[in-house]
C-alpha positions in Angstrom: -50.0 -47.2 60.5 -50.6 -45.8 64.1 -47.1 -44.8 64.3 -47.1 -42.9 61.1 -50.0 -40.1 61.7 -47.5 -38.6 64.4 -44.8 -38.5 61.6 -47.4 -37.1 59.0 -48.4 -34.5 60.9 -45.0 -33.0 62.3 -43.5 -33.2 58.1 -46.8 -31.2 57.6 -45.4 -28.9 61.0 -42.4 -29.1 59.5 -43.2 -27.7 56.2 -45.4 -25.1 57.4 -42.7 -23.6 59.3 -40.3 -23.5 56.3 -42.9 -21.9 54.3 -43.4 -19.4 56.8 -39.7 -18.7 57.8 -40.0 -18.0 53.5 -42.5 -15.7 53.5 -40.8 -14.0 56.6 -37.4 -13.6 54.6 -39.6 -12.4 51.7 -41.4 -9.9 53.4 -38.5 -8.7 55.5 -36.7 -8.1 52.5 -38.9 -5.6 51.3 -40.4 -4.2 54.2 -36.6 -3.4 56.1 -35.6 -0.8 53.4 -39.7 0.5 52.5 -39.5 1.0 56.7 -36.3 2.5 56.0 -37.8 4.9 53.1 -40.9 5.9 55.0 -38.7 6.8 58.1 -36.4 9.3 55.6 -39.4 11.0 54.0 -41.3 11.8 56.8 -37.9 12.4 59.0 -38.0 15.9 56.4 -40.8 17.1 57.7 -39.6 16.7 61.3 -36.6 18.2 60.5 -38.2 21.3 59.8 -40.6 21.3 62.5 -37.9 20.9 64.6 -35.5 24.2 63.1 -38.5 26.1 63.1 -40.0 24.8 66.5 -36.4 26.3 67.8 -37.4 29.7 66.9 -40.5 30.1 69.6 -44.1 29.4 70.1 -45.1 31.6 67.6 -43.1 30.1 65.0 -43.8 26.6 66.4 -47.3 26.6 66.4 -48.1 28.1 62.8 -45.7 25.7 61.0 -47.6 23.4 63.2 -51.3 24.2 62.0 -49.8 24.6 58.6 -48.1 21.6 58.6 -51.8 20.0 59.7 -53.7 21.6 56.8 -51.3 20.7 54.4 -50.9 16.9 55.3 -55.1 16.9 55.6 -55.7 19.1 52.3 -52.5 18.0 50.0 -50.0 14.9 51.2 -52.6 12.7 53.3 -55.1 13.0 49.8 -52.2 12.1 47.4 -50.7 9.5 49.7 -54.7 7.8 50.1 -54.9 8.2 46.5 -52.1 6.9 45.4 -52.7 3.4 47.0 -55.2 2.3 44.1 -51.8 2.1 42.0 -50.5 -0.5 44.5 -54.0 -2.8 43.5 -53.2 -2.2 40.0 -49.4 -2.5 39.5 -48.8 -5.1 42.4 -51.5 -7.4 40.4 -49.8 -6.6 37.1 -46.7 -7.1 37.8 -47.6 -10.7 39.5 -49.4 -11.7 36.3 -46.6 -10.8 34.4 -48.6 -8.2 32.3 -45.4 -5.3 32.2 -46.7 -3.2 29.8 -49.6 -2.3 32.4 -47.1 -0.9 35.0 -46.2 2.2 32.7 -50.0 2.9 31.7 -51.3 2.4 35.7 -48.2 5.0 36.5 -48.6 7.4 34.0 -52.3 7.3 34.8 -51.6 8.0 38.9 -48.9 10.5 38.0 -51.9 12.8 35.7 -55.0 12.3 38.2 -52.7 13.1 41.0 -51.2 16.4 39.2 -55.2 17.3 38.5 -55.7 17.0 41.8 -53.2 19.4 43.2 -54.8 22.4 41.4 -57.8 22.8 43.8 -55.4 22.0 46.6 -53.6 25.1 45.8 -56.3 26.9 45.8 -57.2 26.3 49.7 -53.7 26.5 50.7 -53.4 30.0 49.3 -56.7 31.3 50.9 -55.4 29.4 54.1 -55.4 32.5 56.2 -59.0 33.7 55.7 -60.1 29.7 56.6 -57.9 29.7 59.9 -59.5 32.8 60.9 -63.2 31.2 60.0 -62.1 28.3 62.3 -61.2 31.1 65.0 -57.4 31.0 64.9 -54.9 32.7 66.4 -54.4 36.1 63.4 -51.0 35.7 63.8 -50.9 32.1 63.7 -53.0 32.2 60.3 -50.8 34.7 58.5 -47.7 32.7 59.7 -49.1 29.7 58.6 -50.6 30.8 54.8 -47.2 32.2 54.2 -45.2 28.5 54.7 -48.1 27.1 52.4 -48.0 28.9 49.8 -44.1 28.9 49.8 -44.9 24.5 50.0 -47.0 24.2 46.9 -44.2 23.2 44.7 -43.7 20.7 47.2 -47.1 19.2 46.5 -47.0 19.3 42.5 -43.9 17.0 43.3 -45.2 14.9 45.6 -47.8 14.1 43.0 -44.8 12.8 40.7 -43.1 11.0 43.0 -45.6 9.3 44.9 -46.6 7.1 41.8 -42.9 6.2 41.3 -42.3 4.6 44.5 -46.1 2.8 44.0 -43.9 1.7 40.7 -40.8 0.8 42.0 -42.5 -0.6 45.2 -44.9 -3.2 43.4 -41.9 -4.9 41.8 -39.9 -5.2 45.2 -37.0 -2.1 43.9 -36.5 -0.9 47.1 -33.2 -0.2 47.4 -32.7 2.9 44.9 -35.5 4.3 46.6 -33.4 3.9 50.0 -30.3 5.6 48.5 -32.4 8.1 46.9 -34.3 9.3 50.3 -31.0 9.3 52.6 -29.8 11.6 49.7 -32.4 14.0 50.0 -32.7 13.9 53.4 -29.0 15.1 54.2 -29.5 17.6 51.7 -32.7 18.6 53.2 -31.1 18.8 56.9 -27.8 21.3 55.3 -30.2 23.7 53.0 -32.9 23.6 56.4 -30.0 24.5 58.5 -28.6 27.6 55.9 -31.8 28.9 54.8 -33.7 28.8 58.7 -30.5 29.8 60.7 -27.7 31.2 58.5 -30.0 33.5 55.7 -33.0 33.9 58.6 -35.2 33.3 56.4 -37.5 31.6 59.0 -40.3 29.4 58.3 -40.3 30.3 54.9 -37.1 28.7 54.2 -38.2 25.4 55.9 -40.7 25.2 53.0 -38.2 26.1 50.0 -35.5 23.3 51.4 -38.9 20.6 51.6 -39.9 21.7 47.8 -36.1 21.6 46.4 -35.8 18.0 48.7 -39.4 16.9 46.7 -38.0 17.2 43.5 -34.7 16.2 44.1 -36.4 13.0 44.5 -38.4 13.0 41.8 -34.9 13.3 39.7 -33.5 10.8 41.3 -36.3 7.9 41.2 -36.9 8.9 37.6 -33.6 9.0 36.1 -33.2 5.3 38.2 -36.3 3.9 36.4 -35.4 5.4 33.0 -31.6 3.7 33.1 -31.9 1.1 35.2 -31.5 -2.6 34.2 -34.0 -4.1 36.7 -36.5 -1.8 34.8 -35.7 -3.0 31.3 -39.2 -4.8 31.3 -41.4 -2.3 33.1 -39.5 0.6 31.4 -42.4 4.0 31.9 -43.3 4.7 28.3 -46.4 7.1 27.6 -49.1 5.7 25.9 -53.3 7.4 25.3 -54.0 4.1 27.3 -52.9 5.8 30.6 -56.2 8.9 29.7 -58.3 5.8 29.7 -57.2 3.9 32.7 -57.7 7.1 35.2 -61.7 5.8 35.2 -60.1 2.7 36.4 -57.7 4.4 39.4 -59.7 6.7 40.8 -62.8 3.4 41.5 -59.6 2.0 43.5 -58.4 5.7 44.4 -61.1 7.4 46.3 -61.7 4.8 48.2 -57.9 4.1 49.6 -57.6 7.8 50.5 -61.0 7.7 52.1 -59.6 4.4 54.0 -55.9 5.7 54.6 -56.5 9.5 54.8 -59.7 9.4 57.5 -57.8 8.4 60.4 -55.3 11.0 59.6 -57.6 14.0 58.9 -59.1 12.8 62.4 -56.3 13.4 64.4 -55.1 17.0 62.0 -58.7 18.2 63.2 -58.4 17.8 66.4 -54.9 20.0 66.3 -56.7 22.5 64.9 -59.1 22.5 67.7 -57.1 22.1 69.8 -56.3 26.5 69.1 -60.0 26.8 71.0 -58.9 25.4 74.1 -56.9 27.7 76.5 -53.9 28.4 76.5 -53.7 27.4 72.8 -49.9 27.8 71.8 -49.5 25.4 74.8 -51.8 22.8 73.7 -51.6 23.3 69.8 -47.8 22.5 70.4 -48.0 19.5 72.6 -50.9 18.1 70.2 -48.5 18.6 67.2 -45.8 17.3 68.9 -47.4 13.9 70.1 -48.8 13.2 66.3 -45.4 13.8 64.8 -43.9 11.4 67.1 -47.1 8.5 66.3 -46.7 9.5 63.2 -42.8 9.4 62.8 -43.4 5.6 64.5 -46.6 5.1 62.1 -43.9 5.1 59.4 -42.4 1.6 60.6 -45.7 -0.4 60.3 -46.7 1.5 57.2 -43.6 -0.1 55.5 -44.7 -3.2 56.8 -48.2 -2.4 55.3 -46.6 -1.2 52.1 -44.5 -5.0 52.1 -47.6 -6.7 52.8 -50.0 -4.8 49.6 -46.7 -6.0 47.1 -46.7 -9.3 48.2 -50.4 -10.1 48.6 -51.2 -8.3 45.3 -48.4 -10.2 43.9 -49.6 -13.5 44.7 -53.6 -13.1 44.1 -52.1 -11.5 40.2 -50.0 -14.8 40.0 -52.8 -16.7 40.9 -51.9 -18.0 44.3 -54.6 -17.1 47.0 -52.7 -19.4 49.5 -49.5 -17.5 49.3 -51.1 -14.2 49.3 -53.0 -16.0 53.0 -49.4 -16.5 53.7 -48.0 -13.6 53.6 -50.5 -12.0 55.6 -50.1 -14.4 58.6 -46.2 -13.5 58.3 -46.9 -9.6 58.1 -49.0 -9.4 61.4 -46.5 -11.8 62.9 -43.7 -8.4 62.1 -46.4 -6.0 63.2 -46.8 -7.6 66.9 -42.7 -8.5 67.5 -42.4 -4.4 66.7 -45.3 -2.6 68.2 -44.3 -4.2 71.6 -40.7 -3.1 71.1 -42.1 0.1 70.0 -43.9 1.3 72.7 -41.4 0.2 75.6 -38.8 1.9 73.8 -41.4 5.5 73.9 -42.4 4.9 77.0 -39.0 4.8 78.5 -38.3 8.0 76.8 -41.1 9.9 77.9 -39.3 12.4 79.6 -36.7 13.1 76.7 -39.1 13.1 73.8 -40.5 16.9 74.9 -37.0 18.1 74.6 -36.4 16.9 71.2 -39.1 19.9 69.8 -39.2 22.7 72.7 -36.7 24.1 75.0 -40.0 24.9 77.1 -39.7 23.0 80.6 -43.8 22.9 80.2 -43.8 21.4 76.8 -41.8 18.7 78.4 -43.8 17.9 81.1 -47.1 17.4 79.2 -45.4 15.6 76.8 -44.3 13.2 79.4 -48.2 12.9 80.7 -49.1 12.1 76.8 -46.4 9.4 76.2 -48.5 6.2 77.0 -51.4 7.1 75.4 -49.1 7.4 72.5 -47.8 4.5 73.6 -52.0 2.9 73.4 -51.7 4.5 70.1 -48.7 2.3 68.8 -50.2 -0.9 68.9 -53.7 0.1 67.4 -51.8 2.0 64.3 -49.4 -1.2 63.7 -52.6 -2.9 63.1 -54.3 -0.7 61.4 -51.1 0.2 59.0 -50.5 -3.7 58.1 -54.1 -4.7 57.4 -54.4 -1.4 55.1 -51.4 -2.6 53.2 -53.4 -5.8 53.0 -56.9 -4.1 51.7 -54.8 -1.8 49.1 -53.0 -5.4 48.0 -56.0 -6.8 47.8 -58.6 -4.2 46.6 -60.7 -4.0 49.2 -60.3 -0.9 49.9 -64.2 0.0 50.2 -64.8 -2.3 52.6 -61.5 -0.3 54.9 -63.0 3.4 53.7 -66.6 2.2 55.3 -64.7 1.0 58.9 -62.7 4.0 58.9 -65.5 6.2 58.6 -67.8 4.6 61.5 -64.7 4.2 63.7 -63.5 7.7 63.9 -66.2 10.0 62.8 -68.8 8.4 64.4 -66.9 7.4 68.1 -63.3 8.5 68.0 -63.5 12.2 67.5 -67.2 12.5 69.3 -65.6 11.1 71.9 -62.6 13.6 71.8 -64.4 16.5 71.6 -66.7 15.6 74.5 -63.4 14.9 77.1 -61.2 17.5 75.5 -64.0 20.2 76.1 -66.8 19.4 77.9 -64.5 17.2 80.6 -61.9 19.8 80.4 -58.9 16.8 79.5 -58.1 19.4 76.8 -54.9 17.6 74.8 -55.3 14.4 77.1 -58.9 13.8 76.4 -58.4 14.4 72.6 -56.2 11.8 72.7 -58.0 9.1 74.7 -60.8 9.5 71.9 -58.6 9.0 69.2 -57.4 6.2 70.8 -61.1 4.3 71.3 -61.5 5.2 67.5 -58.4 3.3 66.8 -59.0 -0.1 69.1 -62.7 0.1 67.1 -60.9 0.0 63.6 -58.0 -2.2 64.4 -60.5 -4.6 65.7 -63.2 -4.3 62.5 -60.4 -4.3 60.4 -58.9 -7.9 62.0 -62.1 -9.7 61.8 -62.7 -8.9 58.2 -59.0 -10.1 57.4 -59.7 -13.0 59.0 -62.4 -14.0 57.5 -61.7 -13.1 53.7 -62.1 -15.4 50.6 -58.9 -15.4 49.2 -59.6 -17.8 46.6 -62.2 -15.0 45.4 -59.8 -12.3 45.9 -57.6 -14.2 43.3 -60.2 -14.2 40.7 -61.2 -10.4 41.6 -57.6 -10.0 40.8 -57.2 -11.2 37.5 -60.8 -9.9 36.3 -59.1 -6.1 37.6 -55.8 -7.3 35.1 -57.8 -7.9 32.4 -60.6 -5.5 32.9 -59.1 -3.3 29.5 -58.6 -5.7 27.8 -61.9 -7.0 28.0 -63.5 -3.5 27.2 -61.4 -3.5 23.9 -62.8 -7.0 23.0 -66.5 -5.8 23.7 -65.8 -2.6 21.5 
């Protein structure tokens, strides 16, 4: 009997490892291409950064406070919003209740179009609230021009946002793959024609981004309309979807509160950043250096977005302990990639500049900013995965409430008072955002490690059956 613990306990090794080399393959699978997707949606807006950035300063820096205002206003709100769908169809679709897909998408697809109608508003008024925030004149008019040119943009952002949530939640990645390399080589030609060959300038960065939007909306909808892997979770309107947008936006508000406050942090302190002096100067490097975190941010966001279907998957099916699985695997990706990550940047640090500027200064600062972007990296793997996690799980309250204390009440505090009143300037807005980060990574760890997964499984299928139950009591 002595002689057979040892054995016992190495087939119980030995089985824990296969389970997790499983989950690995499972989350791999989707996570690769979702990486893969992120990378080619956010790689348009670098794109036409980087025509326009090409032009000069001028052009540079008001497609960069425009691109800011827009992201914090419009695509940072839909993208926060729209993670209350991944709760709600990644549940679903693990406990096999189909029909729900279409109403939760349908749902997402009209509160995000409502949504987009004050946006506009503020993005075609976006001159007279640059010059309230003391900007540059010429910056402002520069930059309300490529907005209001970009509100088609949004309107289809709004559509296809709640389509990938759709396709996402039931592991259909790779049409979504094809779909965005698509786009994005059409985006890079009509960039190229419209920016260089018509000179239209900045104005025809933003027409080739809203014609790219809704190529992609064609694309992802005519899949899900004729596809065979749909036949099941086929999008068919039904009144139900009026009466489940109660129902979203409780899951909603909360995710973009949790998703979008790190990310309006960091677009308000480029916006600042046109009160320190020399302001091209530092608005450009500041724009530059949270493109590149947030061109890498797109990697572990995939992971995140792996992590929310699988995790919702499980705790819908019923299985807490493969939903605990999964997240072990998925920090396990998150680690191996945000070390690789930031050796790879900070090896590069004196090639990155030259990628956005032909200005020999812009490349030096950038070079003096590359390992706190590198700091950066490894706080925003974390925080992408374990927000993937939260938005699987439905949690996202608890993420919203960490957010909130880590970088309003520390991280930008902290920025404001090196960038100005230690005269860091770009470097000290940086550092804050970075203490803001380590603060939330770490909040955000502990409460993953110490969640009730057994509970979140019951939460879970209460959520699935939460209309149901309304009819019933009716």
């Amino acid at each position: 009997m002595e002689g057979e613990l040892p054995n016992n306990e190495a087939m119980k090794w030995s089985v824990r490892r296969d389970l997790f080399m499983q989950e690995l393959k499972k989350l791999s699978y989707i996570a690769a291409p979702m990486v893969t997707v992120t990378v080619l949606q956010y790689v348009l807006q670098v794109v036409s950064v980087i025509m326009v950035g090409h032009l000069g300063s001028l052009e540079l820096s008001s497609v960069a406070i425009a691109t800011s205002l827009t992201n914090v206003t419009g695509f940072s709100l839909l993208s926060g919003l729209v993670g209350g769908l991944e709760t709600l169809c990644g549940q679903a679709y693990g406990a096999k209740q189909y029909h729900k897909l279409g109403i939760y998408t349908y749902s997402a697809i009209f509160s995000l179009l409502l949504v987009c109608i004050p946006v506009c508003v503020v993005w075609i008024f976006m001159e007279k609230l640059l010059l309230l925030m003391r900007q540059d004149p010429l910056i402002s008019h520069e930059a309300q021009k490529y907005s209001v040119w970009l509100i088609p943009a949004l309107f289809g952002a709004a559509i296809s946002k709640p389509l990938v949530r759709h396709l996402q939640t039931q592991s259909l990645i790779l049409p979504m793959v094809l779909s965005s390399f698509a786009v994005l080589c059409c985006h890079v030609l009509m960039s190229w024609v419209l920016v260089y060959k018509l000179k239209i300038g900045s104005v025809g960065a933003a027409v080739a981004l809203c014609v790219s939007n809704w190529l992609y909306v064609i694309l992802l909808a005519f899949y899900i309309k004729f596809s065979v892997s749909c036949k099941n979770t086929r999008l068919t309107f039904s009144v139900d979807a009026f009466y489940a947008m109660g129902q979203f936006f409780r899951l909603a508000i909360p995710s973009a509160v949790m998703v979008c406050l790190k990310w309006w942090a960091l677009e308000v302190l480029v916006l600042l950043s046109g009160l320190l002096p020399n302001p091209k100067l530092e608005t450009s490097v500041l724009s530059i250096c949270l493109t590149i975190s947030t061109l890498h941010f797109t990697v572990p966001y995939g992971f995140g977005a792996a992590a929310s279907t699988r995790v919702s998957n499980e705790l819908g099916a019923g299985n807490p302990q493969k939903a605990r699985l999964a997240v072990w695997a998925v920090m396990f990706l998150a680690v191996a990639e945000t070390i690789t990550a930031s050796i790879i940047l900070y090896c590069c640090r004196y090639l990155l500049g030259r990628a956005y500027s032909n200005e020999k200064q812009v490349w030096n600062y950038i070079a003096v900013m590359t390992p706190f972007i590198c700091l950066s990296t490894v706080t925003d793997s974390l925080q992408a995965v374990i927000s993937g996690i939260a938005r699987g799980s439905g949690w996202q309250k608890i993420g919203a409430y960490v957010n909130l204390g880590a970088f309003y009440l520390v991280g930008i505090p902290v920025a404001i008072v090196l960038g100005f009143t230690e005269h860091l300037k770009a470097k000290g807005f940086w550092i804050g955002i970075v203490i803001g980060s380590v603060l939330q990574s770490t909040f955000l760890s502990i409460i993953t490690g110490f969640t009730d997964w057994q509970k979140q499984a019951t939460k879970a299928r209460e959520r699935i059956h939460e209309g149901r139950l309304s009819e019933a009591n009716e």
